[in-house]
N, C-alpha and C positions, 0 to 999 in steps of 0.2 A: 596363530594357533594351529594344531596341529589335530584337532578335535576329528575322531571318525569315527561309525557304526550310526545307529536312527537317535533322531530325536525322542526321548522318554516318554511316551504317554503317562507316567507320574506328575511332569509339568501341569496339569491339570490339578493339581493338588494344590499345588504353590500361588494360592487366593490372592495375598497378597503381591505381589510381583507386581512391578512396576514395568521391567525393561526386561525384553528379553533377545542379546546379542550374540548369534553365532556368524557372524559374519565370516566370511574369509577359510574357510576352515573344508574340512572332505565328508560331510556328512551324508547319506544318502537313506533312502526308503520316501515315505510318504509324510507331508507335513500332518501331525497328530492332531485329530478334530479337537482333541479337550482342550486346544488352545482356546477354541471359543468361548471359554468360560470363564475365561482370565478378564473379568469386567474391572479390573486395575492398572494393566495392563496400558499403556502410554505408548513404547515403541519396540516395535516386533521385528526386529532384523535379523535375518538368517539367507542374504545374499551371498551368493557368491561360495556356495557347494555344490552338490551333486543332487540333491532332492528331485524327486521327482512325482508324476503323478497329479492330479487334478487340484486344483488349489479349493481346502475345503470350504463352502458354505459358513460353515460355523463363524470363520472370522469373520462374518459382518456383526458378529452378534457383541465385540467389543467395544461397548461403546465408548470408552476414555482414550481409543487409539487415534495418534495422533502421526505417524510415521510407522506404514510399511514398506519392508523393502524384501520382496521376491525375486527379483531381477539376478539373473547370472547362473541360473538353475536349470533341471532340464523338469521344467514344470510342462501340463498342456493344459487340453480342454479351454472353455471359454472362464471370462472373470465371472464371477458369481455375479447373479445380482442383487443379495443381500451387500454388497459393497457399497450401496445407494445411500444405505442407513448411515453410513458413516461421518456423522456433523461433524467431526473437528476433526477428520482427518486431513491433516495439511500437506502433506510427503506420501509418495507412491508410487516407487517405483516397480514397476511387473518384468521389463523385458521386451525386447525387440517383438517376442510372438506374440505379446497382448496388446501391442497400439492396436489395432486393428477392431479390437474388442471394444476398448475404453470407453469410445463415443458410442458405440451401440449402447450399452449397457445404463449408463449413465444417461440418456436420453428417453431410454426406455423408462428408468426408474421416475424420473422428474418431468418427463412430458402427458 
């Protein structure tokens, strides 16, 4: 795809949504908090654009997510640590700047 400009904060409407794939594409601005709200929501991948900006909080609040993929972005900031909450996430990839993070956070949450 060929897909550019921001991701829609209208996405936050679309309740039911299962999957949501931008992978590959030139997308840029800040990933939209209202994704947080997408509790249908399964697998969130928007790898591999131009986004940037702090990875929001909100997405720990997905609980049926099962595959994220952030990786290939110019994200910063640390992972959130509402990403703790995340029981059935199976898939997760961030990106080379957040290994560094993973284990803090993650032990933080569960220890």
């Amino acid at each position: 795809n060929q897909l550019t400009g921001s991701i829609p904060t209208e996405l936050g409407l679309s309740l039911n949504l299962e999957t949501l794939q931008f992978s590959s594409n030139q997308l840029t601005g800040r990933i939209p908090t209202e994704i947080g709200i997408l509790s249908n929501l399964q697998l969130l991948l928007i790898d591999e654009n131009q986004l940037n900006g702090r990875i929001p909080i909100e997405l720990g609040n997905i609980s049926n997510l099962e595959a994220l993929r952030l990786n290939d972005n110019q994200l910063s900031g640390p992972i959130p640590e509402s990403f703790g909450t995340l029981s059935i996430l199976q898939s997760l990839k961030l990106g080379k700047f957040f290994s560094y993070y993973l284990n803090w956070v993650f032990c933080t949450v569960y220890n």
